[in-house]
MMTF fields as JSON, N, C-alpha, C and O atoms, coordinates in Angstrom:
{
  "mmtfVersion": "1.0.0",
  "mmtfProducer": "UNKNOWN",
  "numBonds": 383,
  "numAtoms": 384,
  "numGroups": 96,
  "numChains": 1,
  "numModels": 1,
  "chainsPerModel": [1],
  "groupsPerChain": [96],
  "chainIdList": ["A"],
  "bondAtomList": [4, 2, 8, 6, 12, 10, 16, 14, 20, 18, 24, 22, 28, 26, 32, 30, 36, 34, 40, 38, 44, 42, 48, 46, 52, 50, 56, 54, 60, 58, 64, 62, 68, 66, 72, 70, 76, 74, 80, 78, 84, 82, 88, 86, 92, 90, 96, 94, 100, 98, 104, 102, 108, 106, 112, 110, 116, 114, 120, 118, 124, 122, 128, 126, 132, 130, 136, 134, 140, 138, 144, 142, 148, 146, 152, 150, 156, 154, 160, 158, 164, 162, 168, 166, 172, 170, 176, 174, 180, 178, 184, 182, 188, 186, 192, 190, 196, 194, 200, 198, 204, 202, 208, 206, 212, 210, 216, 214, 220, 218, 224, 222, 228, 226, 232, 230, 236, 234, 240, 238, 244, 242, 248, 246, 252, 250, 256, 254, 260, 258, 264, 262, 268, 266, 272, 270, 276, 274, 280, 278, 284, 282, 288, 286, 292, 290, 296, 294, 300, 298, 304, 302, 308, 306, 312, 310, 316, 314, 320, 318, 324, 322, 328, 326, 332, 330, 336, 334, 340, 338, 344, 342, 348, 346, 352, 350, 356, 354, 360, 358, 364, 362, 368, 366, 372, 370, 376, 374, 380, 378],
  "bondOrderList": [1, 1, 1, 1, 1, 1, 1, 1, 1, 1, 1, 1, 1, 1, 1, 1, 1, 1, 1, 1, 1, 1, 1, 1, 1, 1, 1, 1, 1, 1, 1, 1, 1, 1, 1, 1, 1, 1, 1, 1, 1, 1, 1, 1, 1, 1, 1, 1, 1, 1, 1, 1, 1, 1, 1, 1, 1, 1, 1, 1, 1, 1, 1, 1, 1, 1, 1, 1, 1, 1, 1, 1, 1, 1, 1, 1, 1, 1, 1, 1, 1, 1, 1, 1, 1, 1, 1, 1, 1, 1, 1, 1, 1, 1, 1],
  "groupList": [{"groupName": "UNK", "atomNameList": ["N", "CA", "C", "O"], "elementList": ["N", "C", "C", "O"], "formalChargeList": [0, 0, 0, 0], "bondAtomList": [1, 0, 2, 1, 3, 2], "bondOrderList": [1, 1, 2], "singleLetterCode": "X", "chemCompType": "L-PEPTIDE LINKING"}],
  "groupTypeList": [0, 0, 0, 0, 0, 0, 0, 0, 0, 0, 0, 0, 0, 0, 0, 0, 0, 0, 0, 0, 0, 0, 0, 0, 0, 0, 0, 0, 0, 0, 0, 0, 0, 0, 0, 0, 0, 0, 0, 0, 0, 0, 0, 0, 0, 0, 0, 0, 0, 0, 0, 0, 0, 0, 0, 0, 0, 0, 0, 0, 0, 0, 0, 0, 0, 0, 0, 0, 0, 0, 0, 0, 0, 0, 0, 0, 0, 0, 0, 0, 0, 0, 0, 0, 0, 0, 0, 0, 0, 0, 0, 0, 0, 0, 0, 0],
  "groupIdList": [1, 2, 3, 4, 5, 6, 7, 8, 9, 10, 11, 12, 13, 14, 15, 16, 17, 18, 19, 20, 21, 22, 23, 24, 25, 26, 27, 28, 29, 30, 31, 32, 33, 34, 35, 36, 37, 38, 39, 40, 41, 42, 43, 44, 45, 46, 47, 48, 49, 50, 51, 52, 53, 54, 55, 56, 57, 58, 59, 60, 61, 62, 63, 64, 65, 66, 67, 68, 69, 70, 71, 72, 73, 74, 75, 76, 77, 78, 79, 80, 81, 82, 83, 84, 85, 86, 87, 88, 89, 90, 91, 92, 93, 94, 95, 96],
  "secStructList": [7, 7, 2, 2, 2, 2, 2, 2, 2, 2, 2, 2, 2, 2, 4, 4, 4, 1, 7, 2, 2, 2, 2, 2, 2, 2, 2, 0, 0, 0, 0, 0, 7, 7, 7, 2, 2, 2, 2, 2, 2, 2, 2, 6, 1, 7, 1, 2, 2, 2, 2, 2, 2, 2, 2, 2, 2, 2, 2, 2, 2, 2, 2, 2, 2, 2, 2, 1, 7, 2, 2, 2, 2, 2, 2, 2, 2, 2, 6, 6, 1, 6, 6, 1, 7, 2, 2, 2, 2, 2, 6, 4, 4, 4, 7, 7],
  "xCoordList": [10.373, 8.995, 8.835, 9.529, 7.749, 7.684, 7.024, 5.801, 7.788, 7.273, 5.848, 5.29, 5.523, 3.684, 3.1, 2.579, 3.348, 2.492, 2.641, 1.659, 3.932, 4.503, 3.437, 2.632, 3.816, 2.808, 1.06, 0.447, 0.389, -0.62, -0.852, -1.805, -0.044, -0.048, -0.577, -1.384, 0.601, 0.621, -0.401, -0.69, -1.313, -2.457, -3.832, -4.714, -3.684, -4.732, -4.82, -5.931, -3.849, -3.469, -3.457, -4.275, -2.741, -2.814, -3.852, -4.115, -4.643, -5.232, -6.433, -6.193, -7.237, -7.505, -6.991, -7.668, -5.942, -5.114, -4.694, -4.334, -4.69, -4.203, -5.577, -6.522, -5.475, -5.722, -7.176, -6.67, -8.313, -9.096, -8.289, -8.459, -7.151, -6.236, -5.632, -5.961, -4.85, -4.109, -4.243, -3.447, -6.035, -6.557, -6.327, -5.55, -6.959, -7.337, -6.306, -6.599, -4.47, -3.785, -3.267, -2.945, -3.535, -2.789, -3.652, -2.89, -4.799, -6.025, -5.809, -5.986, -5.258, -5.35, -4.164, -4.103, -3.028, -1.414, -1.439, -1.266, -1.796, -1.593, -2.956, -2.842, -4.078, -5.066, -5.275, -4.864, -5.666, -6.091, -5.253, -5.543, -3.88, -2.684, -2.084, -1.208, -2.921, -2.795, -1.658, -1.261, -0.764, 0.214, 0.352, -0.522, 1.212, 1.742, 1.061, -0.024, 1.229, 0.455, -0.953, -1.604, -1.473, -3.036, -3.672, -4.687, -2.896, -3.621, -3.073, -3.391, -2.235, -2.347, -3.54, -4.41, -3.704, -4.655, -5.714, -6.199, -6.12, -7.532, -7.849, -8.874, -6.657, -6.937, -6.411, -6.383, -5.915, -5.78, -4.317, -3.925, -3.941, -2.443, -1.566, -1.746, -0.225, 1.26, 1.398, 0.839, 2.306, 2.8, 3.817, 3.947, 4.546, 5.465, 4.686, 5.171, 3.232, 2.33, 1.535, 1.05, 1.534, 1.173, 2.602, 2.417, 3.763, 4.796, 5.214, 5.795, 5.124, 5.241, 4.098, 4.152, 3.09, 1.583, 2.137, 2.553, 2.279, 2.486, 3.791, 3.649, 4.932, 6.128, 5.945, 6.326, 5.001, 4.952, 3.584, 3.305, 2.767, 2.352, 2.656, 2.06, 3.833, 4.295, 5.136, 5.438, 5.805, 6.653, 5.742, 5.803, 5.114, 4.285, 3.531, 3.177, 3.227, 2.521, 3.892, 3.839, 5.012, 6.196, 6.247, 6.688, 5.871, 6.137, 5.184, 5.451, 4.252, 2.956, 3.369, 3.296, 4.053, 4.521, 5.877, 6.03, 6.667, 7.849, 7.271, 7.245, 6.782, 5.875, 5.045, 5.261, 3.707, 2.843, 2.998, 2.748, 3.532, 4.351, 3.213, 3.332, 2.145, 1.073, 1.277, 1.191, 1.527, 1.958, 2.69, 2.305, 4.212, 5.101, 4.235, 4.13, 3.795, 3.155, 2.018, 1.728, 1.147, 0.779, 1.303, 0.843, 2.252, 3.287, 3.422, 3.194, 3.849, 4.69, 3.468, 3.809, 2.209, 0.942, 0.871, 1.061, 0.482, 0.358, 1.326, 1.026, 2.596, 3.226, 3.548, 4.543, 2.792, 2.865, 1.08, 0.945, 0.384, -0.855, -1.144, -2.086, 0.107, 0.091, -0.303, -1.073, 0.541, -0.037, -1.15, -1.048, -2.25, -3.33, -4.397, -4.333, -5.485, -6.514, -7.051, -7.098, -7.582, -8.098, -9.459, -9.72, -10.1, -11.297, -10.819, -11.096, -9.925, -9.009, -8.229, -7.996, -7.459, -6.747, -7.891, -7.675, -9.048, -10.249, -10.701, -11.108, -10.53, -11.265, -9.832, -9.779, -9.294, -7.965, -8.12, -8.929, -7.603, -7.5, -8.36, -8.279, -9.289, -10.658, -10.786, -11.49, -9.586, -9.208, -8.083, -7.884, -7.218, -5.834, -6.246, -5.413],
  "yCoordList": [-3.552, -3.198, -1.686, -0.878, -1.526, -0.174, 0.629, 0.645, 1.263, 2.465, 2.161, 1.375, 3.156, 3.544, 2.085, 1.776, 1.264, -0.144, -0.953, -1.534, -0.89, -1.542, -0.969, -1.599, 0.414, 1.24, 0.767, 0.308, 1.103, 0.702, -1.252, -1.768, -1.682, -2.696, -3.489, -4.199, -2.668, -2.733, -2.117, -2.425, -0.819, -0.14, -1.171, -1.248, -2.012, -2.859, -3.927, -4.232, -4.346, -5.313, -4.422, -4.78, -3.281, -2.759, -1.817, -1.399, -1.277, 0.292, 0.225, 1.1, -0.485, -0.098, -0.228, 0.138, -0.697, -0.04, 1.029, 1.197, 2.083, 3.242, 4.136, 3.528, 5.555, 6.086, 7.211, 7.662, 7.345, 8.202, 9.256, 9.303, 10.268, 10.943, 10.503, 10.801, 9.877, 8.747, 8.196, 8.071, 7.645, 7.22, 8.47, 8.337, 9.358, 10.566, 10.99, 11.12, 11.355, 11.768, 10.64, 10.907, 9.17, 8.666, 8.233, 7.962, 8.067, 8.057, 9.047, 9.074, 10.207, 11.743, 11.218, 11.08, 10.931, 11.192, 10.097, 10.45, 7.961, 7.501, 7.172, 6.891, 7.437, 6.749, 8.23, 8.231, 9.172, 10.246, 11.008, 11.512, 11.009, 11.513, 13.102, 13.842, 13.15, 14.884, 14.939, 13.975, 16.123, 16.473, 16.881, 16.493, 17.468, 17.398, 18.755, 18.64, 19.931, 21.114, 20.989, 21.456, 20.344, 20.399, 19.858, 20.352, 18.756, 17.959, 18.794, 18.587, 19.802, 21.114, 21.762, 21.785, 22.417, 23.026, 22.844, 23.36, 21.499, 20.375, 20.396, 20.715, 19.963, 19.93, 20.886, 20.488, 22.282, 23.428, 23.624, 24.413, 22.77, 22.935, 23.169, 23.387, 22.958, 23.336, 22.14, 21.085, 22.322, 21.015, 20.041, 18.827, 20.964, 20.199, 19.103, 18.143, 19.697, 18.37, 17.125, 16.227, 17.33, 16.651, 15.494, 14.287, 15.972, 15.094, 14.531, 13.502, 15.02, 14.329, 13.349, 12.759, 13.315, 12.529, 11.659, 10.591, 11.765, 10.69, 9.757, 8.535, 10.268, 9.765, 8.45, 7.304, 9.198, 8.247, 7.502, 6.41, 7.88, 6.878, 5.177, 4.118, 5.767, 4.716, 4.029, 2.887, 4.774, 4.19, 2.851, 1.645, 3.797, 2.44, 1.395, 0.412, 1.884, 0.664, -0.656, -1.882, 0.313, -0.745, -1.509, -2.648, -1.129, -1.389, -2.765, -3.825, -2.314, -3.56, -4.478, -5.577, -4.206, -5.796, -6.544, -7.714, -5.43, -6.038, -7.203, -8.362, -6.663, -7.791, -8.59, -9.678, -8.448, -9.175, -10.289, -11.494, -9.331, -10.113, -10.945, -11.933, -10.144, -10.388, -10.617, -11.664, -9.364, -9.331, -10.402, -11.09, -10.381, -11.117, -12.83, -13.577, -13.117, -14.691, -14.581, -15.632, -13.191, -13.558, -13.658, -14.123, -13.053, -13.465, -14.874, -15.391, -15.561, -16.233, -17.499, -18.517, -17.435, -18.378, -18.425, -19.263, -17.02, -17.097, -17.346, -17.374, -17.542, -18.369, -20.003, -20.568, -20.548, -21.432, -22.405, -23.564, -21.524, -22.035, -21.908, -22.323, -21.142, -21.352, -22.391, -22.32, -23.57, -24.78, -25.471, -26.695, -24.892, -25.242, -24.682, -23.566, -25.669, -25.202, -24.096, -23.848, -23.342, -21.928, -21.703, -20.624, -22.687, -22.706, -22.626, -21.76, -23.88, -23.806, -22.886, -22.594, -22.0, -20.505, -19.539, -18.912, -19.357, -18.18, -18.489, -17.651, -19.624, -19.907, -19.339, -18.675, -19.573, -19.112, -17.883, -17.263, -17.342, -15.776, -15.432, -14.213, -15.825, -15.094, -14.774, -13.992, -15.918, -15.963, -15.072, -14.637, -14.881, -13.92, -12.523, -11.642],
  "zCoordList": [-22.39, -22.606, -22.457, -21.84, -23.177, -22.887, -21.915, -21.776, -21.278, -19.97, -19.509, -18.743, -20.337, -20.708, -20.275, -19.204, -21.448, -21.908, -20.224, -19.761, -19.467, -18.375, -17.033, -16.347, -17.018, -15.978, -15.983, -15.02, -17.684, -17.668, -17.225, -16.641, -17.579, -16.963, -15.075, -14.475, -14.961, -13.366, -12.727, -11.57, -13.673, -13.058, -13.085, -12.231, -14.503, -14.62, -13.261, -12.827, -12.77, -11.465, -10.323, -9.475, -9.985, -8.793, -8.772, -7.644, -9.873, -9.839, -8.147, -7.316, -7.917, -6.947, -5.355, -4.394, -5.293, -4.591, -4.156, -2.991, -5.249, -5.044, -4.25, -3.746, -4.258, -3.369, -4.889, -5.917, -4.702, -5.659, -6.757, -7.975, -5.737, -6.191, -7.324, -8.472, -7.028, -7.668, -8.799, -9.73, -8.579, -9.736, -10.986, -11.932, -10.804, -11.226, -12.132, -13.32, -11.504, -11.626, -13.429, -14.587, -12.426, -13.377, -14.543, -15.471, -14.864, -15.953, -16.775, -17.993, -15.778, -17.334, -18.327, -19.549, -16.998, -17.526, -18.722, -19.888, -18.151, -18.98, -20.619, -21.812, -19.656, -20.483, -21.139, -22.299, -20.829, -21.94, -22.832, -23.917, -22.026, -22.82, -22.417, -22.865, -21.498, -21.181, -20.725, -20.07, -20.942, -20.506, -18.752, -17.976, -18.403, -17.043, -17.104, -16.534, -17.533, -17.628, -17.558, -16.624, -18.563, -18.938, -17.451, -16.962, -16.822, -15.421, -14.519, -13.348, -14.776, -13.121, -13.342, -12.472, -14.668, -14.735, -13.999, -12.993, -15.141, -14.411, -12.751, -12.149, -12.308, -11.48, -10.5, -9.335, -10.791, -9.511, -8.554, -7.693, -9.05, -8.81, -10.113, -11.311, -8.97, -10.079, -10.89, -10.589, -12.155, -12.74, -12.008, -12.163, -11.114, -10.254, -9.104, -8.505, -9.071, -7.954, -8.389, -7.701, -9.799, -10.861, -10.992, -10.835, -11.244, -11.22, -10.505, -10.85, -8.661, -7.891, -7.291, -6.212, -8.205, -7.497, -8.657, -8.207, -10.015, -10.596, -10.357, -10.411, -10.12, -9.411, -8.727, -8.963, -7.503, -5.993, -6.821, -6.325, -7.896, -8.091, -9.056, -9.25, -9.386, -10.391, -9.669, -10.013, -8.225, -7.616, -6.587, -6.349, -6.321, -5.649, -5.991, -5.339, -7.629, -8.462, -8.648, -8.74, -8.64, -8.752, -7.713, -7.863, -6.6, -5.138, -4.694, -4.128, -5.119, -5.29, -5.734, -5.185, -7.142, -8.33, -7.392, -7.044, -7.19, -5.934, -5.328, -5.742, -4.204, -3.552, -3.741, -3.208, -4.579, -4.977, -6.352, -6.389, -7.48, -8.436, -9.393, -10.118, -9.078, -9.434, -11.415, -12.055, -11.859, -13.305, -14.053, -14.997, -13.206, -13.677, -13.524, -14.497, -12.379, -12.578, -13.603, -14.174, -14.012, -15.086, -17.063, -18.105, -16.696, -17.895, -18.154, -19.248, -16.982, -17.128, -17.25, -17.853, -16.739, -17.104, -18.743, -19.624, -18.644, -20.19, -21.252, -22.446, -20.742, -21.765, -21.332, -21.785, -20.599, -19.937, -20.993, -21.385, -21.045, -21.759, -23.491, -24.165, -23.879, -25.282, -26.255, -27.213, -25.699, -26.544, -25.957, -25.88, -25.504, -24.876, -25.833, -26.347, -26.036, -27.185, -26.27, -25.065, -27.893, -27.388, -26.378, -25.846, -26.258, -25.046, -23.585, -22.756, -23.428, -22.114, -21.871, -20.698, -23.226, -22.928, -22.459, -21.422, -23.086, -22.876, -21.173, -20.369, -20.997, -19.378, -18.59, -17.555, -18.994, -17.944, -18.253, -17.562, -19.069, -18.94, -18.547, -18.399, -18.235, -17.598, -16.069, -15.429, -15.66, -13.999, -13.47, -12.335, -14.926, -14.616, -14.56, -14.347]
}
């Protein structure tokens, strides 16, 4: 899977978890697209504090799924409800 698509993933399940910072850092990087430069700017630091806020933040979004595994059991629902008519799929996904 891909990086990006995997991270945003795990942010949709862990994002408030993380810390305001955090949020911040990782909304520019994955959802707006800004580069590692453009979010020092933004935000007043170096690019090197930008890489290490996003780092420890992807590391710990990993860290969450480790343990919680929250994602992976929803994979694995949703291919578990496929052959289920589409009303009973819409009510479930609504709980995942």
């Amino acid at each position: 899977m891909d990086r990006k698509l995997y991270m945003n993933s795990l942010y949709d399940y862990y994002g408030e978890l993380l810390t305001k910072k955090q949020k911040e850092y990782f909304e520019e990087y994955y959802f707006r697209d800004f580069s590692l430069g453009e979010i020092a700017i933004n935000m007043g630091v170096s690019r090197n504090a930008v890489y290490n806020q996003l780092k420890n933040t992807e590391e710990k979004l990993e860290f969450f799924e480790r343990v919680l595994r929250l994602y992976n059991r929803g994979i694995k629902i949703r291919r578990l409800i496929r052959n289920l008519d589409e009303e009973t799929i819409a009510k479930i996904e609504e709980l995942i």
